[in-house]
C-alpha positions in Angstrom: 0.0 0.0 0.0 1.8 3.4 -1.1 2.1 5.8 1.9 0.0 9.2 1.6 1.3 12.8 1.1 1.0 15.3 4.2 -1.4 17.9 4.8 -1.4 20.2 1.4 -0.7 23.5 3.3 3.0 22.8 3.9 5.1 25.4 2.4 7.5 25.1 -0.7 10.3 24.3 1.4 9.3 21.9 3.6 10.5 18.6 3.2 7.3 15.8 2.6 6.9 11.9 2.0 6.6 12.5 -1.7 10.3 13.9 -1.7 11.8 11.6 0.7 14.6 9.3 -0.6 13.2 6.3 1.4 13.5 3.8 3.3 17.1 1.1 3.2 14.8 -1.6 3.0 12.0 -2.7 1.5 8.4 -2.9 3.0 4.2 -3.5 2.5 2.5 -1.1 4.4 -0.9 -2.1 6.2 -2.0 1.5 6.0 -1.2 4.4 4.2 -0.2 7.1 6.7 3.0 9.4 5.4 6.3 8.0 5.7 7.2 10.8 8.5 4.4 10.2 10.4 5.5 6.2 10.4 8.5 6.9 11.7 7.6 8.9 14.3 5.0 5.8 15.5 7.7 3.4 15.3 9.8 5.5 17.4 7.2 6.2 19.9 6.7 2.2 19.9 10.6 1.1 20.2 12.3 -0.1 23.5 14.8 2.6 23.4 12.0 5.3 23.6 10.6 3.4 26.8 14.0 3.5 28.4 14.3 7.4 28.4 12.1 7.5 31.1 14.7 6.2 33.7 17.8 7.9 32.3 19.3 11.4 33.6 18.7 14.7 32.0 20.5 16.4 35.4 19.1 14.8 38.3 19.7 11.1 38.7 16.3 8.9 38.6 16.8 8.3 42.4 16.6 11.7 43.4 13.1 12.6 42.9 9.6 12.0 40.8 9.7 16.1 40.2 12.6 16.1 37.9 12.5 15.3 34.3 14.0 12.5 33.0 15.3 11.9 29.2 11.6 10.8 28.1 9.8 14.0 29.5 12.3 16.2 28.1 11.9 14.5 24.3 8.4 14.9 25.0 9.2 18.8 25.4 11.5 18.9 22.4 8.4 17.9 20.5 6.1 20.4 21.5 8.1 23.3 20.9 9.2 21.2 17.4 6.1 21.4 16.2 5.1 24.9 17.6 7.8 26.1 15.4 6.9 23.7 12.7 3.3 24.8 12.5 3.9 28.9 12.6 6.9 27.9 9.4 4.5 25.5 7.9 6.9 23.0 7.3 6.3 19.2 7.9 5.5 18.9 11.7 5.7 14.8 11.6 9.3 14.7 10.4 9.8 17.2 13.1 8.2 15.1 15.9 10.1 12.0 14.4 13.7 13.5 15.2 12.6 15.5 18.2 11.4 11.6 19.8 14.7 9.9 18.4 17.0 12.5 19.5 18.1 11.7 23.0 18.0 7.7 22.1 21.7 6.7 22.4 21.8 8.7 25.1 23.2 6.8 28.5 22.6 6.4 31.5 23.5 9.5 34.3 23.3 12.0 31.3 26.4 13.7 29.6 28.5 12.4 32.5 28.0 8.9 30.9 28.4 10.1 27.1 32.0 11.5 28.5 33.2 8.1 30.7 31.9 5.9 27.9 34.0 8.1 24.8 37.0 7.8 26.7 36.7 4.3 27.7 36.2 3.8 24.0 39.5 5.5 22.8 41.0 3.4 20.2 38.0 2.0 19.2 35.6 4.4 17.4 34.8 6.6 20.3 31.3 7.4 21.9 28.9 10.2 20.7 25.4 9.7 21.7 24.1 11.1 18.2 26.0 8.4 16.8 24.2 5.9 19.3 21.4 7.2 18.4 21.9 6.3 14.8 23.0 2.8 15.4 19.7 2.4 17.5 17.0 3.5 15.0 19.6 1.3 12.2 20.7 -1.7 13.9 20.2 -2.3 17.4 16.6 -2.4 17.7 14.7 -5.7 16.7 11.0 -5.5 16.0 11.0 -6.7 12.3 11.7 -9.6 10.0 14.3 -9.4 7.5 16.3 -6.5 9.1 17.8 -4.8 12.6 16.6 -1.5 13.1 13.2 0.4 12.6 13.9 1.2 8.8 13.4 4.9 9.3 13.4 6.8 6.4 16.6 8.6 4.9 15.8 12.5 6.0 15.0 10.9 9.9 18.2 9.6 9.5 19.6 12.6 8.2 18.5 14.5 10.9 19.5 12.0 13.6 23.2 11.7 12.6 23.9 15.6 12.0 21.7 17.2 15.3 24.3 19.2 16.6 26.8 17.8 14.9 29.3 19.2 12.4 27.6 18.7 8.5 31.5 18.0 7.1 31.6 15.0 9.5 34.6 12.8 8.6 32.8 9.6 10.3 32.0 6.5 7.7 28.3 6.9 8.2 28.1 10.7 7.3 29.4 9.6 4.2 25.8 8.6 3.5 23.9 11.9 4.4 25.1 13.8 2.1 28.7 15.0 4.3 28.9 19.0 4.2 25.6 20.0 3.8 22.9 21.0 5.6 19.7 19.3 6.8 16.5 19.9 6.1 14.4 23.1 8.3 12.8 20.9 10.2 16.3 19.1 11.4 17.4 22.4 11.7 14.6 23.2 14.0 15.4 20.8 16.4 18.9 21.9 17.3 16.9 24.6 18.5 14.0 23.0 20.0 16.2 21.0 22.2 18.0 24.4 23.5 14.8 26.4 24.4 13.5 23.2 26.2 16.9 22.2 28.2 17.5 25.9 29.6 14.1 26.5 30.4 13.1 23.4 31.9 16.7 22.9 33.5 15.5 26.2 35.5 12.3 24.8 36.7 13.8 21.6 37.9 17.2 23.8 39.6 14.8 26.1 41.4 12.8 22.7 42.6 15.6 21.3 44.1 16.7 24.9 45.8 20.2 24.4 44.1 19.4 27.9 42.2 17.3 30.4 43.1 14.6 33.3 41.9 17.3 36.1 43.7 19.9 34.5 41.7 18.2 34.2 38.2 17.6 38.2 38.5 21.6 38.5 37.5 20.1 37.2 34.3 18.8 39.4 32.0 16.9 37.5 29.7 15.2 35.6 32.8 14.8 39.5 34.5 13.0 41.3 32.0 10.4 38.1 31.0 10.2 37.7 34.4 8.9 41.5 35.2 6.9 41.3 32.2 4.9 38.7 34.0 5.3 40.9 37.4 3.3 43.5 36.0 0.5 41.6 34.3 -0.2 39.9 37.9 1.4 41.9 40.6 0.0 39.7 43.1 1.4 36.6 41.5 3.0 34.5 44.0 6.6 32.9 43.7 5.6 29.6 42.0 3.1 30.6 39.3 5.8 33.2 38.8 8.2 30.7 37.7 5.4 28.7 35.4 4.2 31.8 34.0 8.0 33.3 33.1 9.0 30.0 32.1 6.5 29.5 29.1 6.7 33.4 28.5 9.8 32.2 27.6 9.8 29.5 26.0 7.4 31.5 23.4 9.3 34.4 23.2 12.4 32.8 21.7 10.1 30.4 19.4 8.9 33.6 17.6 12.5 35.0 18.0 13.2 31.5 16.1 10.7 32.5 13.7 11.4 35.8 12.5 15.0 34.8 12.1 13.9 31.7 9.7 11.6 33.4 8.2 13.6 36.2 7.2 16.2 33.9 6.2 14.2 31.7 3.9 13.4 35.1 1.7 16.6 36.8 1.8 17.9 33.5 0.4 14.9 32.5 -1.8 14.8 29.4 -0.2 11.9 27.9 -1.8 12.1 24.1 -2.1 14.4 21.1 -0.5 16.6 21.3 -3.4 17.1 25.4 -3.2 17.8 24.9 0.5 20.6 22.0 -0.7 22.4 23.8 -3.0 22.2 27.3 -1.4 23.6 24.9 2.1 23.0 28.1 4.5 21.6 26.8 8.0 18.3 29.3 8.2 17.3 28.5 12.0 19.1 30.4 14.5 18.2 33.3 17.0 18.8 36.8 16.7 22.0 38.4 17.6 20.4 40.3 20.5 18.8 36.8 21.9 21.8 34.9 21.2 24.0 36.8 23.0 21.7 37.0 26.1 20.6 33.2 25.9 24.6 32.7 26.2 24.6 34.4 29.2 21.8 31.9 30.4 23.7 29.2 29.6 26.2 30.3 31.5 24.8 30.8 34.7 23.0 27.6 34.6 26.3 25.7 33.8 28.2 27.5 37.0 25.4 27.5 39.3 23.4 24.5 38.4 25.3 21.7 36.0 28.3 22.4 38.3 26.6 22.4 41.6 28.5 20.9 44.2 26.1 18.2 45.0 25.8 17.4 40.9 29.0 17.1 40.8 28.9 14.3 43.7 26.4 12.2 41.6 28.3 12.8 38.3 31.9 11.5 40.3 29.5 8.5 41.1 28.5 7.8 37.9 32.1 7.9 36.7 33.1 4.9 38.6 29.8 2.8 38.6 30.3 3.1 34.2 33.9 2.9 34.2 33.6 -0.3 36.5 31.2 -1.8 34.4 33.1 -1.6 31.5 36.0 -2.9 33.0 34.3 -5.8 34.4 32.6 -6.7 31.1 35.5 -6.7 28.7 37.4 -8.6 31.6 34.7 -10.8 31.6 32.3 -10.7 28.5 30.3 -14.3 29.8 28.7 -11.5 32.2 27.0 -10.1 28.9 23.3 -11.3 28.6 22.7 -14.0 25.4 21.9 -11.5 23.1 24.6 -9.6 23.4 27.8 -12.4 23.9 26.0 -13.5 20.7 27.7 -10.3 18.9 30.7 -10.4 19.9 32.6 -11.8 16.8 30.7 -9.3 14.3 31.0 -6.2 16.2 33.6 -6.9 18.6 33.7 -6.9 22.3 34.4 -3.0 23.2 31.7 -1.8 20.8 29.0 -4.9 22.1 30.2 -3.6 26.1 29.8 0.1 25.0 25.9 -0.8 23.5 25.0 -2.4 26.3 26.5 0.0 29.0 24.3 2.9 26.7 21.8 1.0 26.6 21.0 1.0 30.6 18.7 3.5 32.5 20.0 5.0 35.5 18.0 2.6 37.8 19.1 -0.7 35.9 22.7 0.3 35.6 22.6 1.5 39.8 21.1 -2.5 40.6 23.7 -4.0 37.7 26.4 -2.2 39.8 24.7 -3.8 42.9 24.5 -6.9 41.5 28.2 -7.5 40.3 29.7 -5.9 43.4 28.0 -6.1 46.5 28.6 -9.4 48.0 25.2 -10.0 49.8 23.0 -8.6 46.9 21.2 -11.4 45.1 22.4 -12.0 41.2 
């Protein structure tokens, strides 16, 4: 059964089924939804997804119910995705498809993990969780016959391999996606999407916890003039509605900032199909100056003060040596690895099969494996 087009109001340049270069392998549809809105189910539906809800985005599972997790903060990716998507007109499946799949090779305890495991992996290929995320969607799930993988189409792939990553890649699987030039809007957007969702959301959950605070933010301007903005539209506001009203005033204003820019891009370059965008290889999503410079400043203050929080930091020097022991202990001892993954061994090779596994973990699973391997009265 063919798969349909998307909704016919999309603009010029957004990217749709009909263009896509499809899928590596072959299949029969049951239904004929488009091809971006099929990858975004299958995504939704894969194990991987599942497992972001019990890995780190900065506060470790254990911590607290409060805090988001890898899944909630996809989940926020793909609202503002497709609150950008929607004002641009551009395809708003595609852009749900890579805001979901994203965060999928990402490990457990968050970019503490991503670090441990790339330099455990020296000399053999490294570790980038974009990269992971790739070799999820194309190999290491299993949920069809005939082929590893979830058969996503070539722009979801596209878009996975090169969010936030250089375009002139020298890896072996950029060579593939089209090395040196830019994605499509909508994986453009996401770069973005994932920003505006980690800053913002990374504030709610610091001031939760009481590792920042509302006196501290006010040395931010960007945070100081939303947040009086709110101030005078409710003077009586109290402290916590305050932060949930300044948050999404926030959020929005740097989607339409997002906006403008784009828009204003896409005519001064007369962007005006896939192919234009391809060949004029400009990336048209960014902020303004004014918002860039102030959103740095943000980032900033929420790396000092919150990423670098003395009690973070305690967590993240924990889940330095519960990874690095577990990779140790596997590669000294690979008949530790479950069936499926000793199975591997000889095709991949043992520090890559060690490396998938160790990724593959949630906090809580990876906190009970440590358990289970090293504490002497803890049940195997």
């Amino acid at each position: 059964m063919s798969e349909s087009t998307e909704r016919s109001d999309l603009a010029g340049y957004a990217c749709t089924s009909l263009s896509s270069r499809g899928r590596k392998h072959p299949e029969e549809h049951r239904d004929n939804r488009p091809a971006f809105e099929r990858d975004r189910d299958r995504i939704i539906h894969c194990a991987a997804f599942r497992r972001l809800e019990y890995k780190t985005q900065v506060f470790v599972n254990h911590e607290g119910d409060y805090y988001r997790t890898r899944l909630t903060h996809s989940l926020e990716v793909a609202q503002i995705g497709r609150a950008i998507a929607r004002k641009l007109r551009l395809n708003e499946e595609l852009t749900e498809a890579l805001a979901l799949s994203h965060d999928l090779g990402h490990t457990p305890f968050g970019h503490t993990g991503e670090d441990v495991l790339n330099r455990l992996m020296q000399g053999f290929g490294g570790f980038e969780h974009n990269m992971q995320s790739f070799r999820v969607v194309d190999e290491l799930e299993e949920r069809y016959p005939g082929f590893n993988g979830l058969n996503l189409t070539w722009e979801v792939r596209e878009g996975i391999i090169k969010h936030s990553s250089p375009y002139d890649s020298a890896c072996e699987i950029m060579a593939d996606y089209l090395p040196g030039t830019v994605p499509t809007i909508e994986g453009q957007i996401i770069n973005y999407a994932d920003e505006i969702a980690y800053n913002n959301h990374d504030i709610d959950d610091g001031l939760k916890s009481g590792y920042i605070t509302l006196e501290m933010l006010e040395r931010v301007d960007l945070w100081r003039d939303v947040c009086a903005g709110v101030r005078l539209k409710y003077p009586m506001i109290d402290d916590k509605r305050l932060v949930y009203q300044t948050i999404s005033a926030l959020i929005g204003l740097l989607i339409t900032d997002i906006c403008m820019t784009t828009s204003a891009n896409i005519e001064k370059h007369s962007i005006t199909s896939l192919a234009t965008l391809r060949s004029t290889n400009r990336a048209v999503v960014h902020f303004t100056d004014d918002i860039t410079e102030r959103n740095i400043v943000l980032k900033r203050f929420l790396f000092q003060n919150l990423y670098r929080h003395y009690k973070v930091d305690k967590m993240r020097i924990k889940a330095e040596i519960f990874i690095t022991r577990l990779f140790e202990t596997y590669i000294r001892h690979p008949n530790l690895l479950p069936p499926k993954y000793q199975s591997r061994l000889e095709s991949v090779g043992l520090q890559r099969v060690v490396c998938d596994y160790i990724a593959g973990m949630t906090d809580r699973f990876a906190l009970d494996e440590y358990k289970r391997l090293f504490e002497p009265y803890e049940r195997v």
